[in-house]
Structure formats: C-alpha cells, structure tokens
RONU-611811 format. One line per 2 residues: number of its first residue (from 1); for each residue x, y, z of N, C-alpha, C. Coordinates in Angstrom, 2 decimals, always signed. Example, Ala and Ser with C-alpha at 12.3 -4.5 7.8 and 13.67 -1.06 7.14 Angstrom:
1 = +13.19/-5.69/+7.80/+12.30/-4.50/+7.80/+13.20/-3.30/+7.80 | +12.85/-2.25/+7.08/+13.67/-1.06/+7.14/+12.90/+0.03/+7.87
END
This chain:
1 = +89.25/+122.13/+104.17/+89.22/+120.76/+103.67/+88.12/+119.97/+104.37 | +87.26/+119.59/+103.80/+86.76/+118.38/+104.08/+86.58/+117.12/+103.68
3 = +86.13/+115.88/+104.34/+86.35/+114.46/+104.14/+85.39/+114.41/+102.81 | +85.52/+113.88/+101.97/+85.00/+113.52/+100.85/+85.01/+111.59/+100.73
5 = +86.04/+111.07/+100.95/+85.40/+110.10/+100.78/+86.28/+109.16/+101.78 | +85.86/+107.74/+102.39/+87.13/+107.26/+103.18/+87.33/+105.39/+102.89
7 = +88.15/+105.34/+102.61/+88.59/+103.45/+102.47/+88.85/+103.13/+104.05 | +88.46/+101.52/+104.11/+88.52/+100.78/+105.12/+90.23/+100.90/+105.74
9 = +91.06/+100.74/+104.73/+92.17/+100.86/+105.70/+92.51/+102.08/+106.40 | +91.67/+103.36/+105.63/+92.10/+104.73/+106.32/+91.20/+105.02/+107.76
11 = +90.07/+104.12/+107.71/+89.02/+104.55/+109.03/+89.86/+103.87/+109.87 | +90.56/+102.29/+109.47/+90.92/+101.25/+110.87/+92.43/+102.42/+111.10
13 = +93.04/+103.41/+109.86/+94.15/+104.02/+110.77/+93.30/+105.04/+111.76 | +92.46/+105.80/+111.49/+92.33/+106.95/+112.52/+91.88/+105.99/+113.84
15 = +91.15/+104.86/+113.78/+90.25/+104.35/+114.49/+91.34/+103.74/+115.68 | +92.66/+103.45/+115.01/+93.97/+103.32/+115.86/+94.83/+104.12/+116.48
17 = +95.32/+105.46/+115.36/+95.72/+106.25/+115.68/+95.67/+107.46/+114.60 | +95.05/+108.56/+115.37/+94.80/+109.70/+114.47/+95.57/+110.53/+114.03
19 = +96.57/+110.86/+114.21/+98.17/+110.91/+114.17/+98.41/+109.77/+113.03 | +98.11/+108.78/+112.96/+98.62/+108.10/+111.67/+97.93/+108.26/+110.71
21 = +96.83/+108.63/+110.86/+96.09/+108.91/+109.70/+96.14/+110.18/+109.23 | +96.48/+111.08/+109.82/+96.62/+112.26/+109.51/+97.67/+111.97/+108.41
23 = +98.88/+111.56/+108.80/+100.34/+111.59/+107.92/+99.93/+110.87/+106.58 | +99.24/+110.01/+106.77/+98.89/+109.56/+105.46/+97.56/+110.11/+104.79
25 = +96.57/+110.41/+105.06/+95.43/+110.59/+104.25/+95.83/+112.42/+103.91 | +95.87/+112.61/+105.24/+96.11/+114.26/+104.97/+97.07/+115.05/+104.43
27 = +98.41/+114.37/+105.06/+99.54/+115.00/+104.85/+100.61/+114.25/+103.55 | +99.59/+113.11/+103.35/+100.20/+112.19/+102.24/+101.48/+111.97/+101.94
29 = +102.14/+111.56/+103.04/+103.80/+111.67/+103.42/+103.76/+110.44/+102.65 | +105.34/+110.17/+102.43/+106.10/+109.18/+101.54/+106.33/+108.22/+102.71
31 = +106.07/+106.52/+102.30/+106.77/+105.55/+103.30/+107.31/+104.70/+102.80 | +108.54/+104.46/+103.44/+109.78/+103.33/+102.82/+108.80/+101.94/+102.28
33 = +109.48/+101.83/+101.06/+109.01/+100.74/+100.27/+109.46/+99.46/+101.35 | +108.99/+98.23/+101.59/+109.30/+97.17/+102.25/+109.36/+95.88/+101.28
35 = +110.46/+95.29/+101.96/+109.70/+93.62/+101.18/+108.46/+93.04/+101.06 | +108.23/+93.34/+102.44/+106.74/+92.36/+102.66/+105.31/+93.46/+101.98
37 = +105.69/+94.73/+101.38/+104.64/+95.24/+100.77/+104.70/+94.72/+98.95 | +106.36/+94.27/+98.86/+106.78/+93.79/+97.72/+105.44/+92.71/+97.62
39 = +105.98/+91.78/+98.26/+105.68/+90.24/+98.84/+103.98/+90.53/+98.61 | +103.52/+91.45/+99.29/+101.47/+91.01/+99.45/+101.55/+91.84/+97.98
41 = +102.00/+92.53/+97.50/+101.75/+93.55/+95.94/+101.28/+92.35/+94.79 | +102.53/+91.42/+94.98/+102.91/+90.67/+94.06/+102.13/+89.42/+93.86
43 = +102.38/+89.00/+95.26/+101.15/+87.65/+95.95/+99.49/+88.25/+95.18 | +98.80/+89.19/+96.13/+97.98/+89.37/+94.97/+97.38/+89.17/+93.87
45 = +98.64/+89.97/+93.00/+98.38/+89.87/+91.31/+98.17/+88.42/+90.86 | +99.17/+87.86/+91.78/+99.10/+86.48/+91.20/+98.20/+85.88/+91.70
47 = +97.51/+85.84/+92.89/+96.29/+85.18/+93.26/+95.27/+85.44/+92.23 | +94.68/+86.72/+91.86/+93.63/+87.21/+91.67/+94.03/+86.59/+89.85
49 = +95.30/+86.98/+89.43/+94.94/+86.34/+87.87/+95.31/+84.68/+88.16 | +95.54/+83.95/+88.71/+95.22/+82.41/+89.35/+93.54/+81.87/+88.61
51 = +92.99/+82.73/+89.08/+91.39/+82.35/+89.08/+90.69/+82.83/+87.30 | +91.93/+83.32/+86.73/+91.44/+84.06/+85.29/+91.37/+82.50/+84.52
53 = +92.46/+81.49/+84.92/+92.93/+80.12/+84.33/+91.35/+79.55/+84.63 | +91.13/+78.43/+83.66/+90.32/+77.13/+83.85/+90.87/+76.45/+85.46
55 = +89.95/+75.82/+85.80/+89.56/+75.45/+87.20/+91.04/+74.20/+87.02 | +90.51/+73.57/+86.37/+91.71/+72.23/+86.35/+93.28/+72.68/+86.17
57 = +93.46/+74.25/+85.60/+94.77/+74.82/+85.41/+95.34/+75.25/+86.86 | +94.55/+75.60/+87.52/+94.99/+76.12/+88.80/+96.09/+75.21/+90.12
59 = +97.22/+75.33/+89.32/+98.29/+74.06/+90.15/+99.28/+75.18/+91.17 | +99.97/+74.26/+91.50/+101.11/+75.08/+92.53/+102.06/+75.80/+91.26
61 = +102.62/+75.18/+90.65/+103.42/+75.48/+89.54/+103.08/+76.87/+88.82 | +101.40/+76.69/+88.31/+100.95/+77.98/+87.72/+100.90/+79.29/+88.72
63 = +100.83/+79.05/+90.11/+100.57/+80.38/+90.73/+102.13/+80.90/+90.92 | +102.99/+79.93/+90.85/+104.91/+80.36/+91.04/+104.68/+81.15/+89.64
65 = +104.55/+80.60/+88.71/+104.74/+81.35/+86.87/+103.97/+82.76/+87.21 | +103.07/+82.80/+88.18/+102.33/+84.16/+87.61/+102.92/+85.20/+88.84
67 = +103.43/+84.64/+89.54/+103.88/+85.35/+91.03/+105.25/+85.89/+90.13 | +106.16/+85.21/+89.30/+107.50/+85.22/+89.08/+106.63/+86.90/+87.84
69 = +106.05/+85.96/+87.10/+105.41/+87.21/+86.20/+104.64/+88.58/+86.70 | +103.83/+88.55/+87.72/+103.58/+89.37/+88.59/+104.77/+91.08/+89.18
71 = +106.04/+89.94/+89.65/+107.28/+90.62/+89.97/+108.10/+91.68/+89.05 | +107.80/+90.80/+88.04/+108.78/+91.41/+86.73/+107.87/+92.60/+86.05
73 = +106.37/+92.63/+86.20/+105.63/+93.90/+85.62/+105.83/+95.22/+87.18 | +105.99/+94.50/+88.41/+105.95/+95.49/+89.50/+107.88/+95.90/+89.68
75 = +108.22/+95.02/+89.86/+109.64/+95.57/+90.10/+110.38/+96.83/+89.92 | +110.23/+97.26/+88.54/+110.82/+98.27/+88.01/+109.77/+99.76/+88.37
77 = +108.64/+99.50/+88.21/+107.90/+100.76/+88.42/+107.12/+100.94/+90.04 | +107.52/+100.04/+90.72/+107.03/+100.27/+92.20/+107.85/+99.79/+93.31
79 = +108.88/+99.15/+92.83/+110.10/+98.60/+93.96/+111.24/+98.62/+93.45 | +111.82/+99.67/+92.39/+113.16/+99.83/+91.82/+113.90/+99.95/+92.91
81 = +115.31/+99.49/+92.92/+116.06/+99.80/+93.75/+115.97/+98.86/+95.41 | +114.87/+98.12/+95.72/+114.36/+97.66/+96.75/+115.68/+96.23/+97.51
83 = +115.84/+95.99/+96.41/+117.35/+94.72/+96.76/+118.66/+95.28/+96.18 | +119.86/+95.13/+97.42/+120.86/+95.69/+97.26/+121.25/+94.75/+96.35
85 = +121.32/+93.38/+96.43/+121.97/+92.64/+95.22/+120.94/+91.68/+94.90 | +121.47/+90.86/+93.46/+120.50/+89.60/+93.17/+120.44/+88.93/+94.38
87 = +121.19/+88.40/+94.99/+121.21/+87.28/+95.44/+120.34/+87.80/+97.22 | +119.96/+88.68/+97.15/+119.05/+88.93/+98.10/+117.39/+89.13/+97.64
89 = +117.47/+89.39/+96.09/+116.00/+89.11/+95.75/+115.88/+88.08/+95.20 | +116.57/+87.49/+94.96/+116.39/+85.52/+94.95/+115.88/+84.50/+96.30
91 = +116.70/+85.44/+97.50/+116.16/+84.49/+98.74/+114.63/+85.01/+99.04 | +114.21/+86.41/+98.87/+113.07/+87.13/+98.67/+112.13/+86.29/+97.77
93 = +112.30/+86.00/+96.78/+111.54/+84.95/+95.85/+111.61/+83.85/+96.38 | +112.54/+83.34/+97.01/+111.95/+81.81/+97.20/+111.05/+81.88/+98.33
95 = +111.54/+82.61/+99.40/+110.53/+82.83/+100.44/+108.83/+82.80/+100.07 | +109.23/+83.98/+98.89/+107.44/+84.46/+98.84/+106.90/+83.05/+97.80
97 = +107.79/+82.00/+97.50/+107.27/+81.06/+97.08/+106.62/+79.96/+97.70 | +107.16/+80.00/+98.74/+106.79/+79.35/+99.82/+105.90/+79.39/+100.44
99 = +105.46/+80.65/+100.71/+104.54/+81.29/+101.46/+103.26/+81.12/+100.09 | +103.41/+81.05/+98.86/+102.03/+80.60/+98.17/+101.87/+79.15/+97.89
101 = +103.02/+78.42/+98.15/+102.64/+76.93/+98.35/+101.73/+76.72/+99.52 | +101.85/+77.45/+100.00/+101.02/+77.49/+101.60/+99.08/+77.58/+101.56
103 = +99.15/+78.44/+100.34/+97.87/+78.57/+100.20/+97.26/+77.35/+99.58 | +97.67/+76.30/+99.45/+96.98/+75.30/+98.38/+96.93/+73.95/+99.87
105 = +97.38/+74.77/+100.73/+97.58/+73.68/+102.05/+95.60/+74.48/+103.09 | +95.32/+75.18/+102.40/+94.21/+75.89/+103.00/+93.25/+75.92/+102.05
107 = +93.28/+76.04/+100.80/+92.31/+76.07/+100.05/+92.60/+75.42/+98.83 | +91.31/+74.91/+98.44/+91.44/+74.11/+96.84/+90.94/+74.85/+95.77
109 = +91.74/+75.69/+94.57/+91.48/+76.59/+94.25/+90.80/+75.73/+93.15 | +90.87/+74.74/+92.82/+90.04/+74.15/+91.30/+88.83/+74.14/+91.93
111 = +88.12/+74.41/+93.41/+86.89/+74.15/+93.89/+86.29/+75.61/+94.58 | +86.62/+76.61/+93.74/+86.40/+78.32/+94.16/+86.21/+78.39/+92.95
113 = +85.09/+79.16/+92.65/+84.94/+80.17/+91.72/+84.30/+81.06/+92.01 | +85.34/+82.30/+91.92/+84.90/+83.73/+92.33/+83.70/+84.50/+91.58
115 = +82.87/+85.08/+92.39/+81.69/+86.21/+91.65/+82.69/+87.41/+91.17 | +83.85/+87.85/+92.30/+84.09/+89.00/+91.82/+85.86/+88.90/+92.76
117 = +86.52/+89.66/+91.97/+87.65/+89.63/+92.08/+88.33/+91.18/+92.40 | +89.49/+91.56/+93.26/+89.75/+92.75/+93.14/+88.64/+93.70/+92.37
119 = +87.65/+93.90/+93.31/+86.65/+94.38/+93.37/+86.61/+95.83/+93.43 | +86.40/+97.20/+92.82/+86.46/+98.48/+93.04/+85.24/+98.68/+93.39
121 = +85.15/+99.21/+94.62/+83.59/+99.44/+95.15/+83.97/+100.90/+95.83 | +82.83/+101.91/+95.54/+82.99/+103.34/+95.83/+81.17/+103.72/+96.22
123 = +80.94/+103.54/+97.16/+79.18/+103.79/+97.37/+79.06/+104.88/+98.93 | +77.91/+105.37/+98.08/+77.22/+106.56/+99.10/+76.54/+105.96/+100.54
125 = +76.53/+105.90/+101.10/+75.74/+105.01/+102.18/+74.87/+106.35/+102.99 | +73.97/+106.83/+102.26/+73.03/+108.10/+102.71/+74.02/+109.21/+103.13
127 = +75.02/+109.49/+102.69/+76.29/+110.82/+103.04/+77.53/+110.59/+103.71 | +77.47/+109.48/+103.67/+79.27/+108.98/+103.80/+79.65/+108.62/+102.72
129 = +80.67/+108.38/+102.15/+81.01/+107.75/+101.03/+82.46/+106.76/+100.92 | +82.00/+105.75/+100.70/+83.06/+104.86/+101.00/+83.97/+104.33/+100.19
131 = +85.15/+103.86/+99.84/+86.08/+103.46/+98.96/+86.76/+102.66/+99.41 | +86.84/+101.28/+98.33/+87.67/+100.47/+98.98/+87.88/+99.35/+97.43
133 = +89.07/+98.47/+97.90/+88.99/+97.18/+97.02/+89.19/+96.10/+97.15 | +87.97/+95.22/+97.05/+87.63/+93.74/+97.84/+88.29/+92.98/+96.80
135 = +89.57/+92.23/+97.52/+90.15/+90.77/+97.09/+89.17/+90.17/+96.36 | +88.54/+89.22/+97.07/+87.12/+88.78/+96.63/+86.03/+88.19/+97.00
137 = +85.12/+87.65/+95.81/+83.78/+87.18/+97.10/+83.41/+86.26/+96.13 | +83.05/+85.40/+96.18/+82.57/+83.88/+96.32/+81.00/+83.39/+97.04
139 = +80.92/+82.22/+96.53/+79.18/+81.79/+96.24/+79.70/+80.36/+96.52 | +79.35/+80.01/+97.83/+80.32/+78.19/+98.00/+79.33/+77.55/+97.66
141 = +79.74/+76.33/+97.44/+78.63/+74.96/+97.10/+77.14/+75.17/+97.64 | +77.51/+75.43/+99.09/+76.52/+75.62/+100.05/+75.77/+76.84/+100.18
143 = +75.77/+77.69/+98.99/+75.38/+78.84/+98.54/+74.96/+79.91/+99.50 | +76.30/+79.75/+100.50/+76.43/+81.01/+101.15/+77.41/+82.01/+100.68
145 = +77.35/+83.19/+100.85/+78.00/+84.25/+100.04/+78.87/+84.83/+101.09 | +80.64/+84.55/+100.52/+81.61/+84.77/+101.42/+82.50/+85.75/+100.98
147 = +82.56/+86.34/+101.80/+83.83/+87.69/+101.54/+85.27/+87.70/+102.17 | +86.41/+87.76/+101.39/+87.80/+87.11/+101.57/+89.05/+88.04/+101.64
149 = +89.98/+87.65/+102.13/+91.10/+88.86/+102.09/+92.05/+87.83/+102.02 | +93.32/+87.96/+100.97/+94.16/+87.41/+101.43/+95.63/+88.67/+102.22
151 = +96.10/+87.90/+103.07/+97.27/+88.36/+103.82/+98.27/+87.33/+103.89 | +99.39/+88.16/+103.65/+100.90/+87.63/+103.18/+101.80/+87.59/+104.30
153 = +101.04/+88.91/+105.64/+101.71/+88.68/+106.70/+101.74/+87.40/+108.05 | +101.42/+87.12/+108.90/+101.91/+86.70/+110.25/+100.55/+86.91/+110.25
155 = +99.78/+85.49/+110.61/+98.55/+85.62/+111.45/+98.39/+85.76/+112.92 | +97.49/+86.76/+113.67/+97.57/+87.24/+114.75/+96.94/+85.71/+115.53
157 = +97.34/+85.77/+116.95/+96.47/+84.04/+117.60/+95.02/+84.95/+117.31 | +94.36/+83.51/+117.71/+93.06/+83.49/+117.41/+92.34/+84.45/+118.33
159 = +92.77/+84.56/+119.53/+92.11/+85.96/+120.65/+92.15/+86.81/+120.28 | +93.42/+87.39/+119.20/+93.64/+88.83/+118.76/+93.13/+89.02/+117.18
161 = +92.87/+88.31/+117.14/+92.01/+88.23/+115.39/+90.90/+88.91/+115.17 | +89.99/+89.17/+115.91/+88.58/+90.10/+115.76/+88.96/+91.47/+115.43
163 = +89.68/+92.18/+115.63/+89.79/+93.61/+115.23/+90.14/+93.06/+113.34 | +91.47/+92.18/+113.09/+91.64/+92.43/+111.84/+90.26/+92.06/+110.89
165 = +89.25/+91.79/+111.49/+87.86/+91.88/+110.13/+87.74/+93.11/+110.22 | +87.87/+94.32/+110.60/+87.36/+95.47/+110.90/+87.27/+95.62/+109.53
167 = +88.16/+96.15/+108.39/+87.44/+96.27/+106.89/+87.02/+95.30/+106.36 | +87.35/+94.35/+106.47/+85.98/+93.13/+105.52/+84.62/+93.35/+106.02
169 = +84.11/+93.53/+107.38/+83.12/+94.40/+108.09/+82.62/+94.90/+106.62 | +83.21/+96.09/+106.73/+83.05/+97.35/+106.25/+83.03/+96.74/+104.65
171 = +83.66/+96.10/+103.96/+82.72/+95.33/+102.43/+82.11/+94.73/+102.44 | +81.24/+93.87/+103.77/+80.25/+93.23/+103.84/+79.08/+93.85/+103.55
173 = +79.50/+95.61/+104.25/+78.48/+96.67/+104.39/+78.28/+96.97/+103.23 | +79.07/+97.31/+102.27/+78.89/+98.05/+101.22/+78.51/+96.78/+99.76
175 = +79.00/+95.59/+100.07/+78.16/+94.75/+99.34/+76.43/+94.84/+99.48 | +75.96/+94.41/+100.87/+74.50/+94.43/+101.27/+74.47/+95.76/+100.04
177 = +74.51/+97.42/+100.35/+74.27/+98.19/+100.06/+74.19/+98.33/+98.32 | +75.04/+97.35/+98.14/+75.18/+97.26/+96.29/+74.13/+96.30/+95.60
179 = +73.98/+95.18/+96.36/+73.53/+94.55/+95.98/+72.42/+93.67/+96.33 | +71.79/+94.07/+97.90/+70.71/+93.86/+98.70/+70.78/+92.56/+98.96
181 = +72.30/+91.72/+99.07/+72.04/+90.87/+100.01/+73.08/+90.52/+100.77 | +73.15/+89.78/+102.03/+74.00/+90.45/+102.94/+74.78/+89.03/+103.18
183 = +76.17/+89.31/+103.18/+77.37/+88.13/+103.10/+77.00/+87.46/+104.06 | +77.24/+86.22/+104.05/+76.99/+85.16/+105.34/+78.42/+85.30/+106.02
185 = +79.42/+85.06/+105.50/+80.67/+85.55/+106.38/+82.16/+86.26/+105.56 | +83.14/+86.59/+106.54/+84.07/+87.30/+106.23/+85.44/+86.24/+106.46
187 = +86.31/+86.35/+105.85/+87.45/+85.09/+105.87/+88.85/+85.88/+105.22 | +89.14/+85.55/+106.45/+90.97/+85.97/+106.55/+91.76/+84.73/+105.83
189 = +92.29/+85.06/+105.19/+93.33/+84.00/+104.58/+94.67/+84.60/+104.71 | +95.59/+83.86/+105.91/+96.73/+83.86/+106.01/+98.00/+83.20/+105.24
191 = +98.13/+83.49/+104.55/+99.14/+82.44/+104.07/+100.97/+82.16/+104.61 | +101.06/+83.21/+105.75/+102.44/+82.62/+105.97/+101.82/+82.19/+107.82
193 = +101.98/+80.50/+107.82/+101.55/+79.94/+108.60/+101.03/+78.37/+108.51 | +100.41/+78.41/+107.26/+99.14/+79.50/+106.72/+97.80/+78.99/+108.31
195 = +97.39/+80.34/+108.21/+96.15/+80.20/+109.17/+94.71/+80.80/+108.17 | +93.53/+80.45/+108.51/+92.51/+80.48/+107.84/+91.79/+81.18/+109.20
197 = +91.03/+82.60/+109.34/+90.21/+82.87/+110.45/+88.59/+83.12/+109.28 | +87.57/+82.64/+109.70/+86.11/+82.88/+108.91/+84.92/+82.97/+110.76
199 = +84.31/+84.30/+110.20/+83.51/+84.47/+110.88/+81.92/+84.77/+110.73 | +81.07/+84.44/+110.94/+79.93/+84.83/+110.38/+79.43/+86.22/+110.53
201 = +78.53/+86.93/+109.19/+77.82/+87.95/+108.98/+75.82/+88.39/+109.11 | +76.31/+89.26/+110.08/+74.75/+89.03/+109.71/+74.24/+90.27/+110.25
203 = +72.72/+90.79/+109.84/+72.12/+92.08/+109.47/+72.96/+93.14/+110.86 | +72.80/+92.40/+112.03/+72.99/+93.32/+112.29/+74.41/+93.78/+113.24
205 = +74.58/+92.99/+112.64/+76.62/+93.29/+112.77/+76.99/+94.45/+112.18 | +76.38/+94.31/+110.84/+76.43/+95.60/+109.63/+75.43/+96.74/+109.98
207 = +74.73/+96.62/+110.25/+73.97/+97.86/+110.92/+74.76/+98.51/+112.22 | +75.65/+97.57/+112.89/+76.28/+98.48/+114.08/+77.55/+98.99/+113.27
209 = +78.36/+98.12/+112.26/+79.05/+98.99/+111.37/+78.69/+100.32/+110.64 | +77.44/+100.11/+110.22/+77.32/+101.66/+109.51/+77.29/+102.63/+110.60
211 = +76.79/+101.86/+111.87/+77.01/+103.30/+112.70/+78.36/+103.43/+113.43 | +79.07/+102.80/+113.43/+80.73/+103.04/+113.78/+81.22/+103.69/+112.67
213 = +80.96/+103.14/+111.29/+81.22/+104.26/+110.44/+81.10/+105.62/+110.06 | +79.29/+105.76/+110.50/+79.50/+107.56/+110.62/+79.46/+108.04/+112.02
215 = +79.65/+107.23/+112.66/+80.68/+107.99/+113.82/+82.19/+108.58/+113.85 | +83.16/+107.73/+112.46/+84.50/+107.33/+112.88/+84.41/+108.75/+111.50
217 = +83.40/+109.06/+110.56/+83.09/+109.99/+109.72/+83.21/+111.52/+110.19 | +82.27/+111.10/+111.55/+82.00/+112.68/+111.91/+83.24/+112.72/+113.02
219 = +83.79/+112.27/+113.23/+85.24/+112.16/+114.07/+86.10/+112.67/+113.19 | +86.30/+111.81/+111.97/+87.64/+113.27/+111.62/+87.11/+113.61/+110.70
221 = +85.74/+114.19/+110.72/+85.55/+115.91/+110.06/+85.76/+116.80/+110.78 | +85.25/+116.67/+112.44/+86.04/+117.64/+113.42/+87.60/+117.77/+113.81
223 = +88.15/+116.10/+113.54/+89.70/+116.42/+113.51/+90.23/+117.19/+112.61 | +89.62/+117.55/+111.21/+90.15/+117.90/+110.06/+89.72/+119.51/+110.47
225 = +88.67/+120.21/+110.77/+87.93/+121.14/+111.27/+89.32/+121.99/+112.30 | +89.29/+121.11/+113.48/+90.28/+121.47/+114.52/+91.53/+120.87/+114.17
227 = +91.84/+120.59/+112.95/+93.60/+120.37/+112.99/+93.96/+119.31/+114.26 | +92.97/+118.81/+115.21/+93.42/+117.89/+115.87/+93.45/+116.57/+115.73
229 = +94.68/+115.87/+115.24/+94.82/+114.47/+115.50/+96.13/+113.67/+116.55 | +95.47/+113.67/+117.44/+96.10/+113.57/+118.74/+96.89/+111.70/+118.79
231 = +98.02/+111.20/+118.67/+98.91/+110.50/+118.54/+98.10/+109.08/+119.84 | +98.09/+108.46/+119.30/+97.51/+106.95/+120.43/+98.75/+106.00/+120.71
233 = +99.55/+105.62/+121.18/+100.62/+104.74/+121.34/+100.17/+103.41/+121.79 | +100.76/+102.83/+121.15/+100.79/+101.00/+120.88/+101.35/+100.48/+120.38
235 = +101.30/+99.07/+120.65/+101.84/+98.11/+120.35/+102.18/+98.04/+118.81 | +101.15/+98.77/+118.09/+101.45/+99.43/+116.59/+102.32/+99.79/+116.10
237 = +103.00/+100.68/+117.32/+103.86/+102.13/+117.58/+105.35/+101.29/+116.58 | +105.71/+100.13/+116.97/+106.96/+99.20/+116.71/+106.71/+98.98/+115.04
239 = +105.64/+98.84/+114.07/+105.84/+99.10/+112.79/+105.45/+100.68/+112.14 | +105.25/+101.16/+112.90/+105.05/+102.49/+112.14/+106.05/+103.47/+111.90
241 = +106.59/+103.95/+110.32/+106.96/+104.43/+109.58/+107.33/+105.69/+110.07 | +106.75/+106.33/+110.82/+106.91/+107.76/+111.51/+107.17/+107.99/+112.62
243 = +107.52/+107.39/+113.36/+108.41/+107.53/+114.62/+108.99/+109.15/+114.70 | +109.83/+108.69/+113.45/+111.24/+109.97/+113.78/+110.12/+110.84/+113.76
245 = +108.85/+111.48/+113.65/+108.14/+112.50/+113.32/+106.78/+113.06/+114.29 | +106.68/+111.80/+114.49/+105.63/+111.88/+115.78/+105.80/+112.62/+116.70
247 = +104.63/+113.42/+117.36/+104.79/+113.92/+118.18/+104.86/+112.98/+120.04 | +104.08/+112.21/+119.77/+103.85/+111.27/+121.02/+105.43/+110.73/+120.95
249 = +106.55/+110.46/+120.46/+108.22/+109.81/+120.26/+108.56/+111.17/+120.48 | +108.44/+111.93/+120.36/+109.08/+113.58/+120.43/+109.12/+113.92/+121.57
251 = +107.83/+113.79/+122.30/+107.79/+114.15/+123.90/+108.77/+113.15/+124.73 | +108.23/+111.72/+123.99/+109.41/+110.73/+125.29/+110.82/+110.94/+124.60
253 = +111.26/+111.27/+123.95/+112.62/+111.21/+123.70/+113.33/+112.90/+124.93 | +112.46/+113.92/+124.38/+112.65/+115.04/+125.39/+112.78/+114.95/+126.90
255 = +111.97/+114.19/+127.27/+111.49/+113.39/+128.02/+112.77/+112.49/+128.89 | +113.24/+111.75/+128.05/+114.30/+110.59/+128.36/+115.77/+111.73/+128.64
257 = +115.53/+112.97/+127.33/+116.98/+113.75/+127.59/+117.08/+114.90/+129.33 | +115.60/+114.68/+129.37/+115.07/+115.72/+131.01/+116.25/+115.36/+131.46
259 = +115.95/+113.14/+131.59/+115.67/+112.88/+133.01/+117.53/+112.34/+133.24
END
C-alpha cells in the first residue's frame, strides 16, 4: 500500500497521533456517531445553503428553517437511531439553535458574499496530492481574499488557537496553487461562544507549509512501508474513540494490573 492521496484532517491526525491515523485512514475502523458530529453535519448544510438565499433573505429565522430542514434530509440516513427519545432530540435542537443564533452575533451574513462554498479541492502539488473541502472563501469589501471554517465546537483560549489553523494553512496552500493568488488570511468561526480567531496569510507561511506537508507525506509512506504507527498520548487521548484498542491504554492498563 501506498499513500495516494491525503486531506488536511488526516495529516493534522498523524501529525498528532499516528496510531490515530492509522485506525482511521488505514484501518478505516467504525466511530460512534455523536451529537456534536450531528450538530456541525447539520449546522453546515445550513450555513452553506444560508448564502444560496438573496442577501436581504439571510435572517435568524431562515438559517433555524434550513438547520430544522438540513436535520430531516440527515437524520434518517446518517444518525438513525442517535436519540433514545423525542424529547431528547428536541433539547438537541434547541441547543443547536442557539448555537446558530450565535453566528449572526459575529457576522453579518447580508454583508458576505461567498466566491466559493463547500469547496471540493483535490490538487497535485509536484507529487503529493492533496484532498480536502473548504467551507468557504470570500472577497471582503476591502478586497482581501479570506479563507473560513466554521466550528460548532468550544473555542480553544486564544494561546491555544494556532495549531487549530493547521488545515486552513493547508487550503490557503492549495488555493495559491489553483489559482495563483495567495489568501490574505485564515478565520476560525466559532459559534458556540461564539469566538471569531482570523490570522494573516502570506507567501511564506505557505511555502513552510508545503514543506511540512511533504515531510508529514514522506512520514507515513515509511509508516505505511514499516507498519509503524507508534501511539502519542495527550490531552487528545480524553476524546478519542479508541481507547479500548490502543496500544499506548493497553500497556497502562497492564501496567496499573502489575502494580
């Protein structure tokens, strides 16, 4: 087997833990459906068709109608079964309603208009090949060219915020590469908080990205080569899905039965 092609969220897993990336890219294990994957699935859809409406349509009211509509096309074919009763995916809905009233407390959507939306971008970058799909990107008044993510989760404080651009990075890169000109900045949009993080872009931020990229490339072609992806423990360790399976939880549990 070799790497053929890699998305931003699969480099930031090996780049965390190679052991997690293994289980998912390689070993393509199954992981428990969550609310809050419900919650950003859904949020999403409804953001991204938000911006399909006329500028003056874009109210609080219309993004609840398309979030509620959003739910009802995902529910059944990607979160069946996910609420034991109504009345627990009712408090689930109002929550995630809340959390998009939030966004109109950060941004004025009648004063955005997107270049490009849930974006499918798949480019060669001289023998890497990259895959990914950009929320979106935008052309402000001030005709700088901004690249956006929204997130449904818990914004990190502002000290611990620089790692999460690590893939907007990485579509800044592959924009320049598409289209020969290079984003002025990258912008986190938090909406439960809501916190707003925007940082500036420039040549050669993305030039030290392409080379973290085929570094993090030729890293697990030899992990994939040597079957080695050796387990990193962190603070991570507390949402990740594979515990019961890990080898790094395997040793300390053996470990705990020694002592």
């Amino acid at each position: 087997m070799t790497l053929e092609t890699l998305s931003p969220s699969r480099a930031s897993d090996f780049k965390h833990c190679p052991q997690l990336f293994k289980f998912r890219a390689i070993d393509r294990l199954p992981e428990p459906t969550t609310v809050y994957q419900a919650r950003g699935t859904t949020a999403h859809l409804a953001l991204q068709r938000l911006y399909d409406r006329p500028a003056a349509e874009r109210t609080p009211e219309l993004l609840y109608d398309l979030f509620r509509q959003a739910w009802a096309e995902v529910r059944l074919t990607e979160f069946d079964g996910l609420f034991a009763t109504v009345e627990e995916e009712r408090a689930w809905g109002l929550e995630s309603l809340a959390l998009l009233a939030n966004y109109f407390t950060v941004e004025d959507p009648t004063r955005v208009e997107p270049i490009d939306r849930e974006l499918d971008m798949l480019e060669d970058l001289d023998g890497i090949v990259i895959r990914g799909i950009l929320d979106r990107m935008e052309e402000t008044p001030d005709g700088r060219l901004v690249i956006s993510d929204y997130k449904t989760g818990k914004a990190p404080p502002e000290q611990y915020a620089l790692p999460a651009f690590f893939a907007l990075k990485i579509y800044a890169l592959l924009i320049r590469r598409r289209t020969g000109r290079t984003p002025d900045a990258v912008k986190l949009i938090y909406l439960n908080g809501p916190t707003v993080y925007e940082i500036p872009v420039n040549d050669g931020q993305l030039d030290a990205m392409d080379r973290q990229l085929r570094a993090l490339w030729t890293a697990i072609d030899g992990a994939i080569t040597q079957n080695r992806f050796p387990p990193r423990v962190s603070k991570l360790c507390d949402w990740c899905s594979f515990q019961d399976i890990c080898p790094a939880f395997a040793v300390q549990s053996l470990a705990a039965a020694a002592g």
